[in-house]
N, C-alpha and C positions, 0 to 999 in steps of 0.2 A: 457511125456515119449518118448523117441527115442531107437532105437536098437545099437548098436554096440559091435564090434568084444573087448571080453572083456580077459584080462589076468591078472591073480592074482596067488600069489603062496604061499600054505600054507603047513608047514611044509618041506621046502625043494623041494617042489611039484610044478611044476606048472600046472595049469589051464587053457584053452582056450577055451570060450564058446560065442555065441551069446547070449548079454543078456540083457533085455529092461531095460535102466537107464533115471531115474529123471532127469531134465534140473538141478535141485538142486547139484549134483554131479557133475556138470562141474568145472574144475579147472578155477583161475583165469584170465581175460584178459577182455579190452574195448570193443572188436568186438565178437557176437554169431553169427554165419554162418549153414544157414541150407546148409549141403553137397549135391551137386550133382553129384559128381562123385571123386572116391577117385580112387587108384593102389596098387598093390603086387608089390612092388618091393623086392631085395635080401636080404635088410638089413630087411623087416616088413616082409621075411619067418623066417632072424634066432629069429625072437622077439618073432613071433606065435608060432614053433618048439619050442624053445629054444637053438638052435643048436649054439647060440652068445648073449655073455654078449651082447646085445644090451639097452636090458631095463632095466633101472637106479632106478626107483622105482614102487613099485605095490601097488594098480591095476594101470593098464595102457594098453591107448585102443591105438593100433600101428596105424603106417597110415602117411608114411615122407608125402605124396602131399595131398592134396584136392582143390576143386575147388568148389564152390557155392556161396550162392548169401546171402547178410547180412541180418539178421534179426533186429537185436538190434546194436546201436551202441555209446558209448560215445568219438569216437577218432571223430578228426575233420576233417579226412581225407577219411572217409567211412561214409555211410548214410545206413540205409535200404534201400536194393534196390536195392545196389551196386554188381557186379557180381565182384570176388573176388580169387585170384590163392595164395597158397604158396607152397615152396619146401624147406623143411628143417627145420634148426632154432632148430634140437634138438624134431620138434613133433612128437609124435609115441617113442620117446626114456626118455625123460625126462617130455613131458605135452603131453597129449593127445591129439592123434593125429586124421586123415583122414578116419579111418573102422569106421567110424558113420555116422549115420541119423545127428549128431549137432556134432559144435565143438564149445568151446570160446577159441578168442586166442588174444593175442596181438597184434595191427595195425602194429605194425614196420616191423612182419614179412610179409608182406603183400604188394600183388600189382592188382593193377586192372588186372583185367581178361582179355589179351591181343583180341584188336578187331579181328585178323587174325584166329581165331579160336574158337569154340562153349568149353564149358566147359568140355565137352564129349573127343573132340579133344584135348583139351592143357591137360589132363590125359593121354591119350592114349603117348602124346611127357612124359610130366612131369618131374621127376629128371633124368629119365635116357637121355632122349630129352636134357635136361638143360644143362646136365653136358657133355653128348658130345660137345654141340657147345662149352660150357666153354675151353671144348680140342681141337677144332678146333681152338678157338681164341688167344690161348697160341699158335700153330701151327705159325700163322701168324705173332702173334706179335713179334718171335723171325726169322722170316723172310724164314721161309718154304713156299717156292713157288710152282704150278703146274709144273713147267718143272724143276726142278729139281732132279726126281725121286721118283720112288714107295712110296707110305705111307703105312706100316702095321697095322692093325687094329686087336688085340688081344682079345680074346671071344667074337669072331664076332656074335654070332649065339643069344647074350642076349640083353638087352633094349639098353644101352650106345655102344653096339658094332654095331647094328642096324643102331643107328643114326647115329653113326659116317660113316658110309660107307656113306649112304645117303647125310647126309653134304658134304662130302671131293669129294664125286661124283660131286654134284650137283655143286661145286666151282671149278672143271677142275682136281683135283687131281687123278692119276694113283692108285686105291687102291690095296691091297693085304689083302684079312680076313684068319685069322686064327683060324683054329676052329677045336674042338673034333668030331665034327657032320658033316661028309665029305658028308652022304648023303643030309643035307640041302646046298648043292653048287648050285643047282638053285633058290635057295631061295636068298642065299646071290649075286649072280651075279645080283640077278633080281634087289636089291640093288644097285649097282653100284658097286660090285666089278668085277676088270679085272684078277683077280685069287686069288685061294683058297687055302691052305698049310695045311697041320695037325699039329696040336698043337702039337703034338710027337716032331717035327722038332726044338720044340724052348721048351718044358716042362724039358728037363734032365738037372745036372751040363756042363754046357760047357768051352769052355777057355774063359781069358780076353777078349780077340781082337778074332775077326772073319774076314771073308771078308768083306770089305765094301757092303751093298745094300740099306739099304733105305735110303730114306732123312728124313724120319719124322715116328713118329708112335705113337697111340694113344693106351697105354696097360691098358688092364680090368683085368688083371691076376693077376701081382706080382711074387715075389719070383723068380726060375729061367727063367721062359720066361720073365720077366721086364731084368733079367740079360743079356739073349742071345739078346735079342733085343738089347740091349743098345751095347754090344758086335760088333755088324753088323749094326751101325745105321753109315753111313756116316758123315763124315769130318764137323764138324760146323752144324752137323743134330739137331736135338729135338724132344725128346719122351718125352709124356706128360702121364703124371701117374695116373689113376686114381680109380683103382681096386684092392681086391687083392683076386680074386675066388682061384687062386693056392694058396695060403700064403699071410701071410705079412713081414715074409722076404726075405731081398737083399742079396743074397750070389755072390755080384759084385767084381771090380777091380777098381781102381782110372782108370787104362788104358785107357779107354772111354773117360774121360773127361779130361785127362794132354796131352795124346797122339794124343786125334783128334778134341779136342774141341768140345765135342757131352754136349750139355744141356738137365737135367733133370727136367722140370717143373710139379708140384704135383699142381693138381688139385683137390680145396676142393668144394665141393656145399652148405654145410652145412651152414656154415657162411658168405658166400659170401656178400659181401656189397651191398643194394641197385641197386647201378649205375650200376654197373657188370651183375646184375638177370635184369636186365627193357634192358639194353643191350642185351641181350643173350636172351631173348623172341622176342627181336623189330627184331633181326638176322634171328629166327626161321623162324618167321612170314614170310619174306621175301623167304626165302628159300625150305622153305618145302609147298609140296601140300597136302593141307587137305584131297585130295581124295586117296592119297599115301598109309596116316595114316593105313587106314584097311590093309593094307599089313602086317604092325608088330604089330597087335593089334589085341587080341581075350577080349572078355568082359564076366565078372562073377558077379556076382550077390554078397549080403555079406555073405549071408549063404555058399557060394561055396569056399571062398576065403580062407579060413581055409585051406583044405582039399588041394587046389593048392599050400600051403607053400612048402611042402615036394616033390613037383614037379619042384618047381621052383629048387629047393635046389640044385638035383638030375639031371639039366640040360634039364629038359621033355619038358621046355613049349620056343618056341624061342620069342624074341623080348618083347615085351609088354605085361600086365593084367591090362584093366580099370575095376573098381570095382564100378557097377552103381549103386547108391541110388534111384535112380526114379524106 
């Protein structure tokens, strides 16, 4: 028997409770992972809440990241023993996921437990850690340089807006965070950003074209601030898209992109290939200080982790939730 964060819905109802399940109830896969360290991330509050079609069938135990170490294995690519990281793939939405003492899951989605970090730590980074560098590296590869001006960084104050300051910091970039939460400015400066904006400034309908300012930006938002960003992203710029806490729609202009050649690159984590996720840890690794981590990281326990959904949801909690099974 293990514990986890369990959701079922009956009659219309849903449910969320801790609640000790049989290894026998584990869904299908080659690899059983005893959990050591799982996250709250945005998408496992609207699953908990129910505030987002997120979960596709019930019961289902949410939880996109986990990190632990194998117990059983039939893939020939993990042994018992093996310490063990995944992000995505659909867990927590479609097969059960990370709020557990156990998980079984399929080798594929799987990679060794990056040496630059304790299992504790690469949660604390995890999807929202992931998918910033994924933003950073679309940044690059479309040729956003450090001295070419400011990078905006959209819901600065949450996991992916966190990292991303800290990445584009730590790689020479000029940042600018935008954010609802003006009294976390020394929080986010401490970050690496070189200034702060209210999200007011970029949240209303605006025009097409704005003034030119940034050269690149990395939006958590959607809807009209993905708009006005795009609006005032400089000539041959790139904003890389990978949120949508305002919305999910674009109430844009082609003008952006026939007028100034501004590129919109959408940044998925869910699916990402192999090569891309072993890429974008081996990057982390490199870049970020383990000892940093406790800056955008407060740690819950799984009984607590419920109860923070509705906080996350609400904007309460900034940066990071590791959810520790030990």
């Amino acid at each position: 028997m293990f514990n986890a964060i369990h959701i079922d819905k009956q009659d219309g109802e849903q449910r969320v409770a801790i609640k000790s399940v049989d290894e026998s109830e584990l869904p299908d896969g080659d690899v059983t992972v005893r959990v050591q360290s799982s996250t709250l991330n945005y998408k496992d509050a609207l699953a908990i809440t129910g505030k987002g079609p997120v979960v596709k069938q019930f019961p289902m135990v949410p939880g996109i990241d986990l990190s632990g170490v194998v117990e059983e294995s039939s893939a020939s690519d993990f042994k018992p023993g093996d310490t063990v990281l995944l992000n995505g793939w659909g867990v927590g939405e479609k097969h059960w996921g990370g709020l557990a003492e156990k998980a079984r899951l399929d080798s594929r989605w799987l990679i060794p437990q990056p040496a630059a970090f304790t299992p504790h730590q690469s949660m604390a980074i995890g999807t929202a850690g992931y998918t910033a560098m994924l933003a950073v590296m679309a940044l690059e590869n479309h040729g956003v340089t450090p001295d070419q001006g400011e990078i905006l960084v959209t819901g600065a104050n949450g996991g992916v807006g966190s990292y991303a300051i800290t990445l584009l910091a730590r790689l020479g970039y000029h940042v600018v965070a935008s954010t609802g939460r003006l009294d976390e400015s020394d929080y986010l400066r401490g970050l690496g950003a070189e200034g702060v904006i209210d999200r007011h400034e970029l949240s209303e309908p605006g025009r097409p074209l704005a003034k030119e300012r940034w050269a690149g930006a990395i939006d958590c938002v959607g809807s009209h601030t993905l708009a006005n960003v795009l609006a005032s992203t400089q000539y041959d710029g790139t904003v890389a898209c990978c949120g949508l806490a305002q919305g999910m729609d674009l109430p844009a202009s082609v003008a952006p992109f026939i007028l100034r050649g501004v590129t919109l690159a959408g940044i998925d984590s869910v699916m990402k290939p192999l090569a891309y996720r072993v890429e974008a840890w081996r990057r982390l690794g490199e870049l970020l200080d383990p000892e940093q981590l406790t800056t955008i990281t407060q740690s819950l326990t799984l009984d607590q982790a419920i109860g923070a959904a509705d906080d996350l949801l609400e904007g309460k909690i900034r940066g990071r939730v590791v959810v520790d099974m030990t």
